[in-house]
C-alpha positions in Angstrom: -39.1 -32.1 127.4 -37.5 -35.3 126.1 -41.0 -35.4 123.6 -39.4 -31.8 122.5 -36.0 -32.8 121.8 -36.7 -36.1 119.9 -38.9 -34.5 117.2 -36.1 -32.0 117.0 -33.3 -34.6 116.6 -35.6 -36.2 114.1 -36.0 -33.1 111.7 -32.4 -32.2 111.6 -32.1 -35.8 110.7 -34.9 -35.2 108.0 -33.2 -32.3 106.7 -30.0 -33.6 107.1 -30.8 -37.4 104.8 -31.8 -34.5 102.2 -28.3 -33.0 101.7 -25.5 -34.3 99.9 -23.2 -36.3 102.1 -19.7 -34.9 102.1 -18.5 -39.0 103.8 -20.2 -40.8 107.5 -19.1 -41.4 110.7 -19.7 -45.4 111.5 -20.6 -45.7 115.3 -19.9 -49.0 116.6 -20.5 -50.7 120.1 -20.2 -54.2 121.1 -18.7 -56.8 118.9 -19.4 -60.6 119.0 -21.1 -63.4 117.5 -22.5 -64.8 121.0 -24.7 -62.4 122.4 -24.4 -63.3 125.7 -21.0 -61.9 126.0 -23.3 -58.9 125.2 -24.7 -56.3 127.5 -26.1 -53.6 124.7 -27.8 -56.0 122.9 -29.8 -55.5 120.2 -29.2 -51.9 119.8 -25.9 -51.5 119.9 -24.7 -55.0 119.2 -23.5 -56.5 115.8 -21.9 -59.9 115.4 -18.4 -60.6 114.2 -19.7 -61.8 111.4 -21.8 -59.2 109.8 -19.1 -56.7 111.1 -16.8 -58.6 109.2 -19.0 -58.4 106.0 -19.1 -54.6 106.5 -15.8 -53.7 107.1 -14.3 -55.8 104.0 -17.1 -54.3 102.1 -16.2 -50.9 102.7 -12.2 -51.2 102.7 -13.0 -52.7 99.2 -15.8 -49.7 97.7 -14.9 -46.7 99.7 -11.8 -44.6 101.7 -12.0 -45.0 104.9 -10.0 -42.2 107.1 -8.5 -41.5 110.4 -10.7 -39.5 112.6 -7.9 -36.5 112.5 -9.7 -36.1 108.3 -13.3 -35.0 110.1 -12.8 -31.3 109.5 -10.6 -31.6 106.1 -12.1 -31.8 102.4 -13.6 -35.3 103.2 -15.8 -36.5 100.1 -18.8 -38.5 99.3 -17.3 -42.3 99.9 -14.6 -41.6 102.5 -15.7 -43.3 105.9 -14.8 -42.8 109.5 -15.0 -45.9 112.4 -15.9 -45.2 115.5 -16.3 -47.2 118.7 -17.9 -46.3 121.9 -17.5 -47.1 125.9 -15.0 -49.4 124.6 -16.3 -53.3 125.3 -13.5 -55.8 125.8 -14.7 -58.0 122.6 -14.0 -54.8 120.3 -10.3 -56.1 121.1 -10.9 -59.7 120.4 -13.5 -59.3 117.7 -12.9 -55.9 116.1 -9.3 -54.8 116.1 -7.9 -57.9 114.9 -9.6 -57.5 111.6 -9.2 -53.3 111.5 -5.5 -54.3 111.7 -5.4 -56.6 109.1 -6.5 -54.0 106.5 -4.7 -51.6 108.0 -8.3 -49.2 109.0 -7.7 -46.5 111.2 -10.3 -45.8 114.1 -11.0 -44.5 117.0 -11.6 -45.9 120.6 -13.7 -43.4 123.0 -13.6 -44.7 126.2 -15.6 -43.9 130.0 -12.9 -43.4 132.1 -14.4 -44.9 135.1 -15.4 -48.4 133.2 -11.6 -49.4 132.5 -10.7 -52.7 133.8 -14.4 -53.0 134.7 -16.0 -56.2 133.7 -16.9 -56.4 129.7 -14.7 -53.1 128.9 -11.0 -52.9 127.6 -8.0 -53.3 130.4 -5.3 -51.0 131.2 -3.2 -53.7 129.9 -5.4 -53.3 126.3 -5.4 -49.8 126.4 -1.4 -49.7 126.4 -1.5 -52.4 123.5 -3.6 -50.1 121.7 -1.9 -47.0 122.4 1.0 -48.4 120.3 -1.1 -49.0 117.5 -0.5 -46.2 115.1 -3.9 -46.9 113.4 -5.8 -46.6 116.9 -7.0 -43.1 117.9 -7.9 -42.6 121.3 -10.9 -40.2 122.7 -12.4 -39.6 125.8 -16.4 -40.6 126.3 -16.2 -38.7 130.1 -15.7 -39.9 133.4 -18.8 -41.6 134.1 -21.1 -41.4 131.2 -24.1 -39.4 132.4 -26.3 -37.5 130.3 -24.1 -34.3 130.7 -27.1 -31.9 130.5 -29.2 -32.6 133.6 -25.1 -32.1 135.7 -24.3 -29.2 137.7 -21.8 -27.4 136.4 -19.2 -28.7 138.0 -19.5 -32.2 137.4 -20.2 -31.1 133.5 -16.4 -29.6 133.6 -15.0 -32.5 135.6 -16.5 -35.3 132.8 -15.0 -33.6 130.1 -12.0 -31.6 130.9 -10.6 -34.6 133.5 -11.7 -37.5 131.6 -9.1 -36.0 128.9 -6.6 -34.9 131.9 -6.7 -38.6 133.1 -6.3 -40.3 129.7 -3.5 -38.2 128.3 -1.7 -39.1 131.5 -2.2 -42.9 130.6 -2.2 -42.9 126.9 1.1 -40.3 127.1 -0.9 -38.8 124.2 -3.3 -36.0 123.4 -7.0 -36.6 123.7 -8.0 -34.1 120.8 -11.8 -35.9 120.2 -14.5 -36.1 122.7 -17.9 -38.3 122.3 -20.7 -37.4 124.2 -22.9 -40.0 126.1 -25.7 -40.7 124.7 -25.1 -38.1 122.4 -28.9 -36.8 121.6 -30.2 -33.2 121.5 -32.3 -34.4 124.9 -28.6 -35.5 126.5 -26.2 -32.6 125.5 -27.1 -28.8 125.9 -25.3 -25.7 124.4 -23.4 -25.7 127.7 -22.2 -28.9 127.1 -21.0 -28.5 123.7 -19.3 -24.9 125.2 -18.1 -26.7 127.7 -16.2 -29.3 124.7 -14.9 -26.6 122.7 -13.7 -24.4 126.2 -11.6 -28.0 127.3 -9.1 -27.8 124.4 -10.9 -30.9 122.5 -10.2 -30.4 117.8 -14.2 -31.7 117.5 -17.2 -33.4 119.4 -19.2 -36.3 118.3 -23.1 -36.7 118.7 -25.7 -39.5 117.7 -27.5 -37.4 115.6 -28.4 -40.0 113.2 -26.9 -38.7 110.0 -24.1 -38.6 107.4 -21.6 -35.3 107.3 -22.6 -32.7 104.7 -21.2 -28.6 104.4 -24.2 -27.8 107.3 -23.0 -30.9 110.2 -19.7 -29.7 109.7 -20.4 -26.3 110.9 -20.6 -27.8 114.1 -17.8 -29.9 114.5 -18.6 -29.9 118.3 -21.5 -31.9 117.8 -21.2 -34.0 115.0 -23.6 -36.8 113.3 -22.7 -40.4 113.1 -24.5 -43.8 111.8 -24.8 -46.0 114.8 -24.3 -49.3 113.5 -26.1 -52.8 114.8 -27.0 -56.6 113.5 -30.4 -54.9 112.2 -29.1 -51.7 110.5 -26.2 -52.7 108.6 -27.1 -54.1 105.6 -29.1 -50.7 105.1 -26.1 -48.7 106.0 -24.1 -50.5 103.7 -26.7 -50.0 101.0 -26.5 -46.6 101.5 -23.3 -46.1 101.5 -23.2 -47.2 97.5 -25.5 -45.4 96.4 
């Protein structure tokens, strides 16, 4: 089964890299230079310093937009940025520089990991929350691959995750990330599940950049997860 949904998530990735780009998603994770502050690394890690590098590149050569710009006339160089979980060094490490270029971005954050050890505070959360550039979304309850849930669990991740952070953000949670965010993770009841909870759009990991097919879908849409090994060839691309 998971053999059968990686070779699909790898053709619609095929097809996808073969279709203009109409802008990308950038999907961040942990930020920091030391990485034993880290608990994703090396997949989902990238130091301060190369995020650095790629954010002032990009603020520079392209237009980077608020997620709320996903489903409008976005074109080739406009850029999206994107954080799951949310870790506690995006706040020390990340924000600091989004808000000194004045990026806009969204947080998705597991409900159940705030004020856990490594992940943003309550206290962070409100800070953000008053941040007009900051976008908040919900990444469910307890971030489990929603597929192999009973039902019941599957509407309780997604439609109170965004009951429960609405309540503390005193805001709407329009955007929804799913965890994990593979074909192998999310089902067709999942996404129907998304769309039934009141959520504008959905975000995947399908690893790709958004063209006039992805967008079809905006319940399950592709974005570049970035790390310290990738991002030089993201920002490459990105250029070209």
């Amino acid at each position: 089964m998971k053999l059968y949904y990686s070779i699909k998530q790898k053709l619609i990735e095929l097809i996808y890299s073969n279709i203009p780009r109409s802008g990308t998603i950038l999907l961040f994770h942990e930020v920091d230079n030391d990485i034993s502050n880290c608990i994703e690394y090396p997949r989902n890690w990238i130091s301060r310093d190369s995020f650095t590098t790629l954010i002032e590149y990009i603020q520079k050569n392209a237009e980077i937009k608020p997620i709320g710009s996903v489903l409008t006339n976005m074109q080739r160089n406009n850029i999206i940025i994107t954080f799951d979980d949310v870790y506690r060094n995006f706040y020390y490490n990340a924000y600091p520089l989004l808000k000194k270029y004045s990026i806009p971005f969204c947080l998705f954050v597991t409900v159940d990991r705030i004020d856990k050890e490594y992940y943003l505070t309550s206290e962070m959360i409100e800070d953000l929350t008053k941040e007009p550039l900051c976008t908040i979304g919900s990444h469910s309850i307890t971030h489990k691959k929603l597929r192999f849930l009973k039902l019941v669990s599957i509407i309780d991740e997604i439609n109170n995750s965004k009951a429960i952070l609405e309540k503390k953000i005193s805001k709407p949670v329009k955007y929804f990330a799913f965890p994990y965010g593979s074909y192998y993770a999310v089902s067709f009841k999942n996404i129907g599940c998304v769309k039934k909870a009141g959520y504008t759009a959905a975000f995947s990991t399908i690893y790709s950049d958004l063209n006039i097919f992805s967008k079809l879908n905006r319940y399950f849409l592709p974005r570049r997860n970035v790390n310290e090994d990738n991002y030089k060839e993201i920002l490459e691309g990105l250029i070209l």
